[in-house]
C-alpha positions in Angstrom: 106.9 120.8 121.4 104.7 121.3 118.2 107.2 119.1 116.4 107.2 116.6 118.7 103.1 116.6 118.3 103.4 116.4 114.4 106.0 113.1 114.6 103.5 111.5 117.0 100.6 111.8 115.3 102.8 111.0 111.9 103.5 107.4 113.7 100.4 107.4 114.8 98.9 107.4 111.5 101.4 105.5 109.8 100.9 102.7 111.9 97.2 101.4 110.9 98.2 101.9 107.1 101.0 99.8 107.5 99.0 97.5 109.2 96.7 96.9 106.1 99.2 96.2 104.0 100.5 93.4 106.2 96.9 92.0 106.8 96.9 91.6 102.9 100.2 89.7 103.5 98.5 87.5 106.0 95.2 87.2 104.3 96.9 85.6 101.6 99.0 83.5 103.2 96.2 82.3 104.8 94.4 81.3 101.6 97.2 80.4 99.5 96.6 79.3 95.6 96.9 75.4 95.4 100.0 74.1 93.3 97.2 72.8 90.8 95.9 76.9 90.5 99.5 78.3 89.5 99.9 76.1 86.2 98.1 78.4 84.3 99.0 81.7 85.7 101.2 83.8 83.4 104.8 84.1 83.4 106.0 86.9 85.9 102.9 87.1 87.8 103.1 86.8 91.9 101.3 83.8 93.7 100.7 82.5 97.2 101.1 79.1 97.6 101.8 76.4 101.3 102.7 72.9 101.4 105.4 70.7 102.8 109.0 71.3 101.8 110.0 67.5 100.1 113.3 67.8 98.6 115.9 70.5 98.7 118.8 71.6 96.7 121.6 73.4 97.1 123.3 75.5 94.3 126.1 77.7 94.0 124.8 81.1 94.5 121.5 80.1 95.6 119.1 77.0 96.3 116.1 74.8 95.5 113.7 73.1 97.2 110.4 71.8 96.0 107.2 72.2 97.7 104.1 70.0 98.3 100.1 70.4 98.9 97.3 67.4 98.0 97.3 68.8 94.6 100.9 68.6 92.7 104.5 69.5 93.2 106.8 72.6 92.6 110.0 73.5 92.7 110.9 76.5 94.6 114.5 79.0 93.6 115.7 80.9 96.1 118.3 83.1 97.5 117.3 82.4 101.2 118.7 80.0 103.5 116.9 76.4 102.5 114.4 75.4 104.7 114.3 71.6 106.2 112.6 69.1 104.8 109.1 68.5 106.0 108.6 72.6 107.1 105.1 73.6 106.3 105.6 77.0 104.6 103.7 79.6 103.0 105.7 81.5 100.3 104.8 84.6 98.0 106.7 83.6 94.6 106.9 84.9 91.0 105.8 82.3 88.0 108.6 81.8 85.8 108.2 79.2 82.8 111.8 78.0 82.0 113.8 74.7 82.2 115.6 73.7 85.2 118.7 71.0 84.7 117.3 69.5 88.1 113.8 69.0 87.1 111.4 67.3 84.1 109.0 70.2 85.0 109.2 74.1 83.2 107.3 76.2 85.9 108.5 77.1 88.8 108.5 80.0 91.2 110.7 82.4 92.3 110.7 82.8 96.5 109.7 86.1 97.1 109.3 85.7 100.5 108.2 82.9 103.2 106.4 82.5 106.6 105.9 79.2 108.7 102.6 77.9 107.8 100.3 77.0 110.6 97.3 75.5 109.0 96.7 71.8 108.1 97.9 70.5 104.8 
């Protein structure tokens, strides 16, 4: 009985501390960085950023696809399945600075993780 209590009220209060964390999540997928914003971020350093999926890529043990907003174009690596063209998406990605044999372009991000995004572009 009293340990049935203590898990209960341990769920109980694990539950609205998750829940913060995810708002965070949310909150910044909800105001994502625009593609113009990440060029000058550091190498390594974790961004939000939506647009349209243009182009996709796949590669032998993982994939690319390059993303879209009203200010630029980026390509995208990840491990994930590809999304389709013309998805809106909202992904969390890491800055890396480093020549791709697909693209003229050095930065691009790293997929962390992605959410349909529901806003307009």
């Amino acid at each position: 009985m009293i340990l049935r209590k203590v898990f209960t009220w341990g769920v109980l209060l694990t539950i609205p501390i998750s829940l913060i964390g995810c708002e965070s999540w949310l909150n910044s997928h909800q105001n994502p960085f625009s593609i113009s914003e990440i060029a000058d971020k550091e190498n390594g350093k974790k961004v939000y950023i939506a647009g349209e999926v243009i182009r996709t890529i796949p590669l032998v043990n993982n994939g690319a696809y390059q993303l879209q907003d009203e200010t630029g174009k980026v390509w995208i690596l990840t491990t994930a399945k590809l999304p389709s063209i013309q998805d809106k998406i909202s992904i969390q990605g890491k800055i890396q600075y480093q020549e791709l044999s697909f693209s003229e372009e050095e930065l691009y991000l790293q997929e962390l993780d992605t959410q349909p995004y529901q806003s307009e572009l």
